[in-house]
PyMOL Python script that loads the backbone (N, CA, C, O; Angstrom):
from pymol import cmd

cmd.read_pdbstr("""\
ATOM      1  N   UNK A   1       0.824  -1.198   0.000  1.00  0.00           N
ATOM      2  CA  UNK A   1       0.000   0.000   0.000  1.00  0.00           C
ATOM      3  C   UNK A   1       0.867   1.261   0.000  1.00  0.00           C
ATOM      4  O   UNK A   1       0.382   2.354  -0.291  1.00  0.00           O
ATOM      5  N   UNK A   2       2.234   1.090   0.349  1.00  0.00           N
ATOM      6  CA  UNK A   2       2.839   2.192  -0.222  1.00  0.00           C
ATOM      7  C   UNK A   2       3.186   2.787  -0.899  1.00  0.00           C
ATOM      8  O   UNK A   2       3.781   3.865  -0.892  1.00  0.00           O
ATOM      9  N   UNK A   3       2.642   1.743  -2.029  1.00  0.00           N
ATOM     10  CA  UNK A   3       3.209   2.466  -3.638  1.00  0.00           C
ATOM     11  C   UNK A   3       1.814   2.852  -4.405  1.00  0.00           C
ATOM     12  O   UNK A   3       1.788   3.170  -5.595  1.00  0.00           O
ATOM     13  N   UNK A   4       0.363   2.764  -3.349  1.00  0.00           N
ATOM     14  CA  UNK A   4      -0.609   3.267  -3.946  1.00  0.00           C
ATOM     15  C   UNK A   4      -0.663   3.793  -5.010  1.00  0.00           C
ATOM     16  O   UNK A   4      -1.084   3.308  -6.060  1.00  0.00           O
ATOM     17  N   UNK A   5       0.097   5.662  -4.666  1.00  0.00           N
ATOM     18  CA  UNK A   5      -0.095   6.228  -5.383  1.00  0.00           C
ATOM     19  C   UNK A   5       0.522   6.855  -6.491  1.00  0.00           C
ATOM     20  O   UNK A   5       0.152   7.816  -7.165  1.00  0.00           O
ATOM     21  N   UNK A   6       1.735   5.993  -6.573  1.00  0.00           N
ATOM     22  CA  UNK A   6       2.319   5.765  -7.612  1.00  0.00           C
ATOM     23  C   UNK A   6       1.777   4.858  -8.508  1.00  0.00           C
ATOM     24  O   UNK A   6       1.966   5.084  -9.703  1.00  0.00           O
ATOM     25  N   UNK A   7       0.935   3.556  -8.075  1.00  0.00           N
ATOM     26  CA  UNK A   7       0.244   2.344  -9.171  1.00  0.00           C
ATOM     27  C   UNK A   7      -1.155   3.273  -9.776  1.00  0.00           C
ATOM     28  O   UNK A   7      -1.548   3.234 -10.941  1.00  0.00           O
ATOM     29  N   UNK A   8      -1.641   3.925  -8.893  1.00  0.00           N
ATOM     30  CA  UNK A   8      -3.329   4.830  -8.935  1.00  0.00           C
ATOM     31  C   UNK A   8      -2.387   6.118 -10.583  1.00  0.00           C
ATOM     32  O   UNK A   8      -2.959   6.482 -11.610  1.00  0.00           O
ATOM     33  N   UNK A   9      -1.290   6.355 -10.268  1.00  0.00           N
ATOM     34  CA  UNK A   9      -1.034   7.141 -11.394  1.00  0.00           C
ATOM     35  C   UNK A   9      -0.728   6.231 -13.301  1.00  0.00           C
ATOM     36  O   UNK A   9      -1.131   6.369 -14.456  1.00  0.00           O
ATOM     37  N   UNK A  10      -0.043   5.593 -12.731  1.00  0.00           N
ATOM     38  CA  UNK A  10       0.209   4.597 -13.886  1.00  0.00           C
ATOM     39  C   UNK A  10      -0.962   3.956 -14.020  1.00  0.00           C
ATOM     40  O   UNK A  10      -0.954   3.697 -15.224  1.00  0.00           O
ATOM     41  N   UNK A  11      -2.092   3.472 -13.531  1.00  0.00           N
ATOM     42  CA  UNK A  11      -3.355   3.024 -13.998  1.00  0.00           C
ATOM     43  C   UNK A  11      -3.853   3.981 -14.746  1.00  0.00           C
ATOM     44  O   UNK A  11      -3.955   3.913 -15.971  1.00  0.00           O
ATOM     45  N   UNK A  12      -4.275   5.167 -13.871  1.00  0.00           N
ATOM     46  CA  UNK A  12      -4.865   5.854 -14.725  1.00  0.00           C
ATOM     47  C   UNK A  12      -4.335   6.541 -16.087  1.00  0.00           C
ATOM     48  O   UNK A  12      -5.134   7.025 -16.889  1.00  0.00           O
ATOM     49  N   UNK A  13      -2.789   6.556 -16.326  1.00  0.00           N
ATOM     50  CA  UNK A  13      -2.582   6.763 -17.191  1.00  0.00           C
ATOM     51  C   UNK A  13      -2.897   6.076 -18.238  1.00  0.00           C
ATOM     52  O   UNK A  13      -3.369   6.530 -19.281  1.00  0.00           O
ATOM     53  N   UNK A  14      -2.529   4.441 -17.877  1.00  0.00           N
ATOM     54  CA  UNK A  14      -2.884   3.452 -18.915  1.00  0.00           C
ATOM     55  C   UNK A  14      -4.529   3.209 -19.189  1.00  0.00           C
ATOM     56  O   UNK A  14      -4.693   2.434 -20.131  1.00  0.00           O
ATOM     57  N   UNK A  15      -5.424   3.550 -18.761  1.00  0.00           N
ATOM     58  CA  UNK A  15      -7.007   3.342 -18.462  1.00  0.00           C
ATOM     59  C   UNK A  15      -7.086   4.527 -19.861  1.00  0.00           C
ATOM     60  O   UNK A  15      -7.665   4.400 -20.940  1.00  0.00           O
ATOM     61  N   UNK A  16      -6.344   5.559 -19.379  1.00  0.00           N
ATOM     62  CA  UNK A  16      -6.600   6.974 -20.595  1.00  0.00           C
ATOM     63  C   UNK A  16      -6.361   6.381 -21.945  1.00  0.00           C
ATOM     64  O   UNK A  16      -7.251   6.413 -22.795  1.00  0.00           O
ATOM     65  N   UNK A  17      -4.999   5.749 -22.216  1.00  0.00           N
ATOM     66  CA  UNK A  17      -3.929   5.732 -23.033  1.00  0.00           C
ATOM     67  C   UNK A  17      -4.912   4.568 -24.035  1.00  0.00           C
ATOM     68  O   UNK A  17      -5.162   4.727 -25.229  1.00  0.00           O
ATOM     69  N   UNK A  18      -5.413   3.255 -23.068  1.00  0.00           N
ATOM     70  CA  UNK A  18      -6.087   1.921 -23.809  1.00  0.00           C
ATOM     71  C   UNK A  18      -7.300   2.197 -24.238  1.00  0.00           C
ATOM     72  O   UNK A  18      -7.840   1.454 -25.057  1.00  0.00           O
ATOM     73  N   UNK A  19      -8.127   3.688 -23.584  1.00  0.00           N
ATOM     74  CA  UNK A  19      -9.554   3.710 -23.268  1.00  0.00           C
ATOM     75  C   UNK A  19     -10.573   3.044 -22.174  1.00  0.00           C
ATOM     76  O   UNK A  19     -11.791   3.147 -22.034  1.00  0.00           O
ATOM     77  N   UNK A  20      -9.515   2.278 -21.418  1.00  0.00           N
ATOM     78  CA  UNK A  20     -10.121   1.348 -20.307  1.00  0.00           C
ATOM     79  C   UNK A  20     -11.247   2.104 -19.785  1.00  0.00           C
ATOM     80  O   UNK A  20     -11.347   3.302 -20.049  1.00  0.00           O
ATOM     81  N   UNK A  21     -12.234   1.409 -18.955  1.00  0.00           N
ATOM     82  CA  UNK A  21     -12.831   2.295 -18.232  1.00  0.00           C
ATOM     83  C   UNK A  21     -12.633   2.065 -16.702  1.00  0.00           C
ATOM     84  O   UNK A  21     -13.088   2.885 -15.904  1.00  0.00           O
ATOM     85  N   UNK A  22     -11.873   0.815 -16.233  1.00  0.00           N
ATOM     86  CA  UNK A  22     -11.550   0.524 -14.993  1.00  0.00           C
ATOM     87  C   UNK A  22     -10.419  -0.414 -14.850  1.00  0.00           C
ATOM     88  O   UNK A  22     -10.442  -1.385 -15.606  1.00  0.00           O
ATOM     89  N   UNK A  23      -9.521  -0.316 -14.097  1.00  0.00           N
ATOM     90  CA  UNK A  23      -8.441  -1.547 -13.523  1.00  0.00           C
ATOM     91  C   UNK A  23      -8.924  -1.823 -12.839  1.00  0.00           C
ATOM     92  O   UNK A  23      -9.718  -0.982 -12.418  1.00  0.00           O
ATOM     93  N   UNK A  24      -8.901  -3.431 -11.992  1.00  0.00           N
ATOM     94  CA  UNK A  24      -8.849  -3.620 -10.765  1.00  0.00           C
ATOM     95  C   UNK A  24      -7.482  -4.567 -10.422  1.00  0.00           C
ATOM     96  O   UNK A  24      -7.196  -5.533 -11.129  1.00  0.00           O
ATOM     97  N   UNK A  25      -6.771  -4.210  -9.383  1.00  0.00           N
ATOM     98  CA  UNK A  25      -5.696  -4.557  -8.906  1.00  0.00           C
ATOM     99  C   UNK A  25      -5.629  -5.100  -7.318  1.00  0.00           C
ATOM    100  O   UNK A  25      -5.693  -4.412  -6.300  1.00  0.00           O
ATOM    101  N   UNK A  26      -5.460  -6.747  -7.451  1.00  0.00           N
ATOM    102  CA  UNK A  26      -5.559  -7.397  -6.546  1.00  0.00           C
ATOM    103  C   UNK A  26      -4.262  -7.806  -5.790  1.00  0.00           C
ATOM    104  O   UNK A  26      -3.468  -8.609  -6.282  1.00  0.00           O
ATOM    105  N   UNK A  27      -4.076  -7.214  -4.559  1.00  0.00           N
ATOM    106  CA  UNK A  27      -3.042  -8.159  -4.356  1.00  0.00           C
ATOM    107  C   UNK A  27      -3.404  -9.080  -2.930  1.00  0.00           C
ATOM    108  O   UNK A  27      -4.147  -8.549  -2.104  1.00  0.00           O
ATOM    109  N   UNK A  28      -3.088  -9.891  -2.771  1.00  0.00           N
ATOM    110  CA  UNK A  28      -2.779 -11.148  -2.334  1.00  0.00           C
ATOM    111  C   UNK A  28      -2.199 -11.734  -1.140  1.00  0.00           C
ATOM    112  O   UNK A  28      -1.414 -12.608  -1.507  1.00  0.00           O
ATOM    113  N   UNK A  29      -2.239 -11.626   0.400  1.00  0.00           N
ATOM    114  CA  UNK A  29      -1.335 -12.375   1.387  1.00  0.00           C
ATOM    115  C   UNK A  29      -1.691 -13.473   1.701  1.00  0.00           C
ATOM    116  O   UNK A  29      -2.290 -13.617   2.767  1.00  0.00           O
ATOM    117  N   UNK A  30      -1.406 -14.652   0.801  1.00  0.00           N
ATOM    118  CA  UNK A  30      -1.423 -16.172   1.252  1.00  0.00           C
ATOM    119  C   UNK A  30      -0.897 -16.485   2.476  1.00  0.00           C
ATOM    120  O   UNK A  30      -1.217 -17.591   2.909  1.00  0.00           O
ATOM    121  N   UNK A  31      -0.063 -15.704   3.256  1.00  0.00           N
ATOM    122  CA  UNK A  31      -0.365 -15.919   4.852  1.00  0.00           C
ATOM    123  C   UNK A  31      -1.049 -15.739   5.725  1.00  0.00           C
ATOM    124  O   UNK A  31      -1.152 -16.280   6.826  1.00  0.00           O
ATOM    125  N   UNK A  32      -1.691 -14.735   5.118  1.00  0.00           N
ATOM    126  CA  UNK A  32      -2.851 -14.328   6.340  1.00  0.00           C
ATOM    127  C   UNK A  32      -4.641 -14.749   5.650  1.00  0.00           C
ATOM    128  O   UNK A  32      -5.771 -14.608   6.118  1.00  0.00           O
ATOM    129  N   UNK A  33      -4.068 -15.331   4.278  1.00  0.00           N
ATOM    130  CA  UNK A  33      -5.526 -15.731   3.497  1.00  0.00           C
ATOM    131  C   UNK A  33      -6.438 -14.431   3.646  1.00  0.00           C
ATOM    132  O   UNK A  33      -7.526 -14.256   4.195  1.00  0.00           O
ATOM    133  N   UNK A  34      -5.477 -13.491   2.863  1.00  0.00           N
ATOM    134  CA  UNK A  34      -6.506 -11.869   2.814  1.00  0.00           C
ATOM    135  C   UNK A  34      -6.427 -11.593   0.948  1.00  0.00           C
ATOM    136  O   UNK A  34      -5.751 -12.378   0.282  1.00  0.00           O
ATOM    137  N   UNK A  35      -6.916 -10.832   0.496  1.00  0.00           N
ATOM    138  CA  UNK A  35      -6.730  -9.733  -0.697  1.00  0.00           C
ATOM    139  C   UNK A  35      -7.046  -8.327   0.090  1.00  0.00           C
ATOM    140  O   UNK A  35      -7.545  -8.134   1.199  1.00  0.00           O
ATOM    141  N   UNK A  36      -6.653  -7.587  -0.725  1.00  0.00           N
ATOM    142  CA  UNK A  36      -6.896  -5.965  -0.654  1.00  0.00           C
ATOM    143  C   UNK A  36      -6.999  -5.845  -2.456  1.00  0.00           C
ATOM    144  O   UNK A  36      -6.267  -6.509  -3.190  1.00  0.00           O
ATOM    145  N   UNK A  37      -7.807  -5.095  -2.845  1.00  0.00           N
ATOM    146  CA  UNK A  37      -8.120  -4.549  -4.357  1.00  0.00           C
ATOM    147  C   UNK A  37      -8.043  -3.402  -4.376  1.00  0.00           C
ATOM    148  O   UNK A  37      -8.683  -2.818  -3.502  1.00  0.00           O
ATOM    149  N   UNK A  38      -7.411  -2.741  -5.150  1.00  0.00           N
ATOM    150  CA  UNK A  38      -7.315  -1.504  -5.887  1.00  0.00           C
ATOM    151  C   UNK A  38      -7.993  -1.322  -6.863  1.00  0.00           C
ATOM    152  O   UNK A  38      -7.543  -1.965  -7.811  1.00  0.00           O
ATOM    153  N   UNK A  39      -9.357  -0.440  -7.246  1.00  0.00           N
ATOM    154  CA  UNK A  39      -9.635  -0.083  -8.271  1.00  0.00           C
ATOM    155  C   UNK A  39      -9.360   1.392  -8.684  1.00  0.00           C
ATOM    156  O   UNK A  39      -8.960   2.314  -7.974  1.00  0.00           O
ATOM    157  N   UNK A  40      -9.647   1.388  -9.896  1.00  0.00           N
ATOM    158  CA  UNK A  40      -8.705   2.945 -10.427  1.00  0.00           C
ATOM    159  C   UNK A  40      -9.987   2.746 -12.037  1.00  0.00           C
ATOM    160  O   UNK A  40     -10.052   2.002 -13.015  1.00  0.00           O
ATOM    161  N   UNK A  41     -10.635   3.682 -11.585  1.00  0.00           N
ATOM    162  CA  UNK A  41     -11.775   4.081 -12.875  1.00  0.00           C
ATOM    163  C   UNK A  41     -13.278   4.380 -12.620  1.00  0.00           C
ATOM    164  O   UNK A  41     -13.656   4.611 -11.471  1.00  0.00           O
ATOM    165  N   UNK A  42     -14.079   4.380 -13.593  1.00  0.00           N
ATOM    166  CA  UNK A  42     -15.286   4.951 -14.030  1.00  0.00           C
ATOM    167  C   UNK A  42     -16.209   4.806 -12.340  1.00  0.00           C
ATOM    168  O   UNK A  42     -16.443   5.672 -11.497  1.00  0.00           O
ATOM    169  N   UNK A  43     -16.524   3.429 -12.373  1.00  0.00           N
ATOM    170  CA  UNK A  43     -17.802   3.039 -11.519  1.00  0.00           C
ATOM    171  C   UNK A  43     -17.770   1.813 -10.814  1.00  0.00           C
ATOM    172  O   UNK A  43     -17.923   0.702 -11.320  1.00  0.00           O
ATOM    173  N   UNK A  44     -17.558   2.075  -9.587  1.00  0.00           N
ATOM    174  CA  UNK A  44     -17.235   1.065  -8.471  1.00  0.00           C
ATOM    175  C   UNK A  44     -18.050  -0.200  -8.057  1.00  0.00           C
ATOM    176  O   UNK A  44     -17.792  -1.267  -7.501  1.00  0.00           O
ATOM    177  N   UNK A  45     -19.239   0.456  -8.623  1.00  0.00           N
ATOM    178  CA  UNK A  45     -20.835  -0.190  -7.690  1.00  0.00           C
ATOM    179  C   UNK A  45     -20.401  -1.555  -8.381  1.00  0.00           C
ATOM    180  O   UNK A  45     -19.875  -2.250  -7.512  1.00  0.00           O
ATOM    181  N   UNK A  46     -20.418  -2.226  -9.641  1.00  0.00           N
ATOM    182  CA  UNK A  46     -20.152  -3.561  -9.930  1.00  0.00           C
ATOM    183  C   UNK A  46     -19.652  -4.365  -8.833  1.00  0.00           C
ATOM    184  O   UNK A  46     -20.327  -5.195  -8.225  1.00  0.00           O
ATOM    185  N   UNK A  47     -18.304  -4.049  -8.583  1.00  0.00           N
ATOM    186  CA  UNK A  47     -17.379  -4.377  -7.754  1.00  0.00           C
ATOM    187  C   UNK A  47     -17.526  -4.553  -6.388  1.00  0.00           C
ATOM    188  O   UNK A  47     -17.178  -5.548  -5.752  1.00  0.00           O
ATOM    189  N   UNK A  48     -18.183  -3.305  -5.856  1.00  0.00           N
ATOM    190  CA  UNK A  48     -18.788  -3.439  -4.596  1.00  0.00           C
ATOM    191  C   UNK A  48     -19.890  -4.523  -4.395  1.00  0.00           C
ATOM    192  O   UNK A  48     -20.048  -5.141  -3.342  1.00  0.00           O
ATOM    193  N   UNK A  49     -20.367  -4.624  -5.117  1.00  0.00           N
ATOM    194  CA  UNK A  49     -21.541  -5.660  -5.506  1.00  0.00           C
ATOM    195  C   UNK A  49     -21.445  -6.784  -5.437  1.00  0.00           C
ATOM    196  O   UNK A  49     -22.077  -7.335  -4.536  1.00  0.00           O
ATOM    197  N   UNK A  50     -20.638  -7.590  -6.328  1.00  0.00           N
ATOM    198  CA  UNK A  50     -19.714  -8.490  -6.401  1.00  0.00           C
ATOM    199  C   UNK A  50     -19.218  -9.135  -4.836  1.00  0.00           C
ATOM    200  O   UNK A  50     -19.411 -10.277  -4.419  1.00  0.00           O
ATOM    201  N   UNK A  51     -18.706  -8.295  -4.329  1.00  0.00           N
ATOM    202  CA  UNK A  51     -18.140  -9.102  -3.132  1.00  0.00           C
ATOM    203  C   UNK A  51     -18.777  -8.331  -2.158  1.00  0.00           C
ATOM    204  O   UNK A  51     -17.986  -8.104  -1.243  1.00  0.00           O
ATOM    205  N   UNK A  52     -19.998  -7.777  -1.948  1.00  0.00           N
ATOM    206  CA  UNK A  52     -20.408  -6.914  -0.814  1.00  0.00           C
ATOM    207  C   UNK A  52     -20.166  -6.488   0.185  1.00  0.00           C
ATOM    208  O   UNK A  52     -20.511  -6.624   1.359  1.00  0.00           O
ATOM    209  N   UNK A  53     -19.181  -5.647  -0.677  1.00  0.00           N
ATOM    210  CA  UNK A  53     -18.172  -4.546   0.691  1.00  0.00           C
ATOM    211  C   UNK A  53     -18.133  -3.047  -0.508  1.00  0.00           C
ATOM    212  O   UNK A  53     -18.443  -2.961  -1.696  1.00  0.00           O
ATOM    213  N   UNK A  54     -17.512  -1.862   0.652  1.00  0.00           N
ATOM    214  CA  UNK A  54     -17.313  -1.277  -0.202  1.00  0.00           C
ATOM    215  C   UNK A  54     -16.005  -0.468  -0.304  1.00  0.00           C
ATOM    216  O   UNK A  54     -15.116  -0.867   0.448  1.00  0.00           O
ATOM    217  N   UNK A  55     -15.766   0.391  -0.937  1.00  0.00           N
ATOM    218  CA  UNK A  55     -14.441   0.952  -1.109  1.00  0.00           C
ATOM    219  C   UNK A  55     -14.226   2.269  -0.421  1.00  0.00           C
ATOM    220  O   UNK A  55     -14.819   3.347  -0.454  1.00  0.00           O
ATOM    221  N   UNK A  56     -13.221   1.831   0.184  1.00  0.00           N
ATOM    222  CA  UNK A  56     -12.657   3.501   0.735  1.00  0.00           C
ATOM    223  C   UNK A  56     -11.652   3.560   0.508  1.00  0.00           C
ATOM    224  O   UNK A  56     -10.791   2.838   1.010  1.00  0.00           O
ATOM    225  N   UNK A  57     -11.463   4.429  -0.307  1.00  0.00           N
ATOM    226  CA  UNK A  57     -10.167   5.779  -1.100  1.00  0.00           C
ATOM    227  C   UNK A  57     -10.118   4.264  -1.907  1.00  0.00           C
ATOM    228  O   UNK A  57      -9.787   3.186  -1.414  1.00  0.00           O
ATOM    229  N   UNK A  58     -10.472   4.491  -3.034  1.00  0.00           N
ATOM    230  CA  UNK A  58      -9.945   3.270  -3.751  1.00  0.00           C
ATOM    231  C   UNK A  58      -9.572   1.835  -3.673  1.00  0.00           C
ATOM    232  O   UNK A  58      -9.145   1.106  -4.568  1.00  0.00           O
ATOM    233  N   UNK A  59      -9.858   1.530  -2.215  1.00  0.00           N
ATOM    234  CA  UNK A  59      -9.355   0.166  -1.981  1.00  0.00           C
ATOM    235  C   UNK A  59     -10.902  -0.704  -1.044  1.00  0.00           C
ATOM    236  O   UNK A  59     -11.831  -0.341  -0.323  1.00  0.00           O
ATOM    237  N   UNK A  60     -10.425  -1.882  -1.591  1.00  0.00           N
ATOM    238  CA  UNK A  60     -12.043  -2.644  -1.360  1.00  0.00           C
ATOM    239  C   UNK A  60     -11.099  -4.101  -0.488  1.00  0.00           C
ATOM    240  O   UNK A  60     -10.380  -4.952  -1.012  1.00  0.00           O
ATOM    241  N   UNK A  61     -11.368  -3.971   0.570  1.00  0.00           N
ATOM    242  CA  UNK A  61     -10.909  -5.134   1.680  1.00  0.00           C
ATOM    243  C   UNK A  61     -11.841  -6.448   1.153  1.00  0.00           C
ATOM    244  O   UNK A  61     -13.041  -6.222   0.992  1.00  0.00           O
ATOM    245  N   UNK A  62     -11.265  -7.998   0.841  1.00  0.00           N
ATOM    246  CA  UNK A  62     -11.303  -8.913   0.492  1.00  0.00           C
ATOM    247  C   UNK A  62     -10.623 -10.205   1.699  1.00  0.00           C
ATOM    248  O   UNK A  62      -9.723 -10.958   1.328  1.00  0.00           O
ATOM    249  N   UNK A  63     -11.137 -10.276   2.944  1.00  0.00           N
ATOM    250  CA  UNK A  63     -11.585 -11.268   3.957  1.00  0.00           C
ATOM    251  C   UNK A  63     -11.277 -12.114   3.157  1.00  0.00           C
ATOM    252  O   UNK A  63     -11.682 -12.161   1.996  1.00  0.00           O
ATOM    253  N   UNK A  64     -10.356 -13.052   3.801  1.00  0.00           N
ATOM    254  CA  UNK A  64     -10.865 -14.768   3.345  1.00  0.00           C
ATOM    255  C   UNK A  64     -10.189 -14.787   1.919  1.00  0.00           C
ATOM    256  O   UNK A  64      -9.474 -15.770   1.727  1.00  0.00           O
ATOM    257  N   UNK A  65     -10.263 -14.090   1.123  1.00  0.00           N
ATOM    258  CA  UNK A  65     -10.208 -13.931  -0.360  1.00  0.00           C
ATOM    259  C   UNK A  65      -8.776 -14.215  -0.911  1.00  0.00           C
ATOM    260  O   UNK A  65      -7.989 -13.272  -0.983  1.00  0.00           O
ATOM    261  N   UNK A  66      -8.335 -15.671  -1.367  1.00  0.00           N
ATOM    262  CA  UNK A  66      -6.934 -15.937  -1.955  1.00  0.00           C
ATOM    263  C   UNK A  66      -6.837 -16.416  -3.555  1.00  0.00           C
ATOM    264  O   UNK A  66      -5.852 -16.171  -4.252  1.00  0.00           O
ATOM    265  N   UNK A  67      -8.029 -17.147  -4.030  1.00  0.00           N
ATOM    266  CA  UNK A  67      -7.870 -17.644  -5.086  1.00  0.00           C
ATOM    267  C   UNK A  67      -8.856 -16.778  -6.185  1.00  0.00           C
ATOM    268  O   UNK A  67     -10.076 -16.641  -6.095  1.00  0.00           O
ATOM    269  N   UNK A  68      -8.375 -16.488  -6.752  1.00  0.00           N
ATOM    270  CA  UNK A  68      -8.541 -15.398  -8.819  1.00  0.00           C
ATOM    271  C   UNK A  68      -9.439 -16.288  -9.281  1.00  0.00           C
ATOM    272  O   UNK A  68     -10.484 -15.883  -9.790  1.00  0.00           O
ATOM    273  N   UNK A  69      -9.169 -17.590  -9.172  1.00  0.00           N
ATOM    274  CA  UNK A  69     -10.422 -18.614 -10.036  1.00  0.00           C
ATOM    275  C   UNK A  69     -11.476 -18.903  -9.375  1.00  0.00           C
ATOM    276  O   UNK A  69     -12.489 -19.153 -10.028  1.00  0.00           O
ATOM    277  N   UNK A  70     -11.533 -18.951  -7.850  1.00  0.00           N
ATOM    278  CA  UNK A  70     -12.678 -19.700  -7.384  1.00  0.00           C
ATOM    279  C   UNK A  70     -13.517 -18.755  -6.871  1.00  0.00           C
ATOM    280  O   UNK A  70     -14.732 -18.956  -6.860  1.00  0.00           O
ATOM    281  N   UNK A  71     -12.739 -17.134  -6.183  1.00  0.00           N
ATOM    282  CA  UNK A  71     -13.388 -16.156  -5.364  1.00  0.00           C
ATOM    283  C   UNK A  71     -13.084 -14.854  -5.850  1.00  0.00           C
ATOM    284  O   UNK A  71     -13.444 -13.859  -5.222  1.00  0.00           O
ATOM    285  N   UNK A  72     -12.343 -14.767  -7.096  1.00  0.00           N
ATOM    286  CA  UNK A  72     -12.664 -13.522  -7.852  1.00  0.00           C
ATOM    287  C   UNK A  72     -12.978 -13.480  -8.964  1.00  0.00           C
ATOM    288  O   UNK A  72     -13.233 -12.330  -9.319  1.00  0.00           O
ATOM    289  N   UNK A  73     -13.103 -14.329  -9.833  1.00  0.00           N
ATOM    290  CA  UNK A  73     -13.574 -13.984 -10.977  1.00  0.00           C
ATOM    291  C   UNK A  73     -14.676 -14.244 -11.169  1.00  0.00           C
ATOM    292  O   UNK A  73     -15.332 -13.364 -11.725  1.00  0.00           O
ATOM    293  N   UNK A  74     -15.293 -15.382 -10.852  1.00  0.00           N
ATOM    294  CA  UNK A  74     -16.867 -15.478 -10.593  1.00  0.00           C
ATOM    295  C   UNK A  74     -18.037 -14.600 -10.287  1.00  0.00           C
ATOM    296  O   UNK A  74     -19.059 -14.350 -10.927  1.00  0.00           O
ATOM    297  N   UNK A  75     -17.483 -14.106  -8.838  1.00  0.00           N
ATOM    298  CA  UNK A  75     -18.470 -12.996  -8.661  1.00  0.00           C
ATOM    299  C   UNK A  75     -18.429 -11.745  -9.520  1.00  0.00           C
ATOM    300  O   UNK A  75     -19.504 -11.168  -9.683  1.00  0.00           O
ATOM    301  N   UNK A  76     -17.243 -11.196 -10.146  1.00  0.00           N
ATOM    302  CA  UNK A  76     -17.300 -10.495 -11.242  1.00  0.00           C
ATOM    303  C   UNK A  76     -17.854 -10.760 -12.019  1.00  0.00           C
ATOM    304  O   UNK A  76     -18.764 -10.030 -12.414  1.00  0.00           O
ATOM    305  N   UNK A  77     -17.556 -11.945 -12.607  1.00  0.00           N
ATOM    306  CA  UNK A  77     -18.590 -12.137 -13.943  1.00  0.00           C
ATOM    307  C   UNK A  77     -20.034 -11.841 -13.778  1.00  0.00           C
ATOM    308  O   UNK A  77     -20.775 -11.132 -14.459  1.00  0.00           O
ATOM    309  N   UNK A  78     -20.291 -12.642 -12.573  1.00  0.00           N
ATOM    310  CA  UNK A  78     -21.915 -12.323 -12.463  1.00  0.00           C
ATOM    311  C   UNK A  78     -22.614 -10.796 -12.385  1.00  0.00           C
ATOM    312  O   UNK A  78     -23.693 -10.480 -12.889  1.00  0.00           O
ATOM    313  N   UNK A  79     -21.944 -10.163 -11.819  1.00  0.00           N
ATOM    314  CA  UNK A  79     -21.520  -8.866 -11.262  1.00  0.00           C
ATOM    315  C   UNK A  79     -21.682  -7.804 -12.916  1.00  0.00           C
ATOM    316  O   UNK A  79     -22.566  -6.959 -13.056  1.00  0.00           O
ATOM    317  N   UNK A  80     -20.968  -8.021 -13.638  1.00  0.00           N
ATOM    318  CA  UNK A  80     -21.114  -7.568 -15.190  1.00  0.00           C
ATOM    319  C   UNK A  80     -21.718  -8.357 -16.112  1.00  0.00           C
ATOM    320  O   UNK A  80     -21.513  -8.056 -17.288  1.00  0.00           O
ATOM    321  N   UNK A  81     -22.438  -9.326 -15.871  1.00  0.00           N
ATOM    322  CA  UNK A  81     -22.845 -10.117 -16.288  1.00  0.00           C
ATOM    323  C   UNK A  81     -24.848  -9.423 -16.605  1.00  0.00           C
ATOM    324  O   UNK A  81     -25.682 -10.162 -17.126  1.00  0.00           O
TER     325      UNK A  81
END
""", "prot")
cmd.dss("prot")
cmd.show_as("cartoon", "prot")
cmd.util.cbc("prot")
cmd.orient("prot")
């Protein structure tokens, strides 16, 4: 989390640059079986939705949350779906 706002600048640059309308940036402590997400763009509510929590200053706390295939991409999909 210390390089927040250095990653929040390079997202948004690249979000401008691709046309993206959102990153989300997960990272991961398989020791403590946590995520923390970074999003950087348009509209949060999907996301918040998705895992029903919500975001403060850009970052969305992910409990429990270690595996991309079984507990994050799913509820996204459904989520934009």
């Amino acid at each position: 989390m210390l390089r927040k706002d250095a990653l929040k600048k390079e997202i948004e640059t690249e979000n401008k640059e691709k046309g993206f309308a959102g990153f989300l940036f997960v990272i991961t402590d398989i020791l403590n079986s946590n995520s923390v997400a970074l999003y950087f763009g348009d509209d949060q509510t999907k996301i918040e939705s998705a895992f029903n929590r919500e975001f403060k200053d850009d970052v969305i706390d992910l409990p429990g949350v270690v595996s991309r295939k079984k507990q994050i991409v799913p509820p996204l999909t459904e989520s934009f779906n």
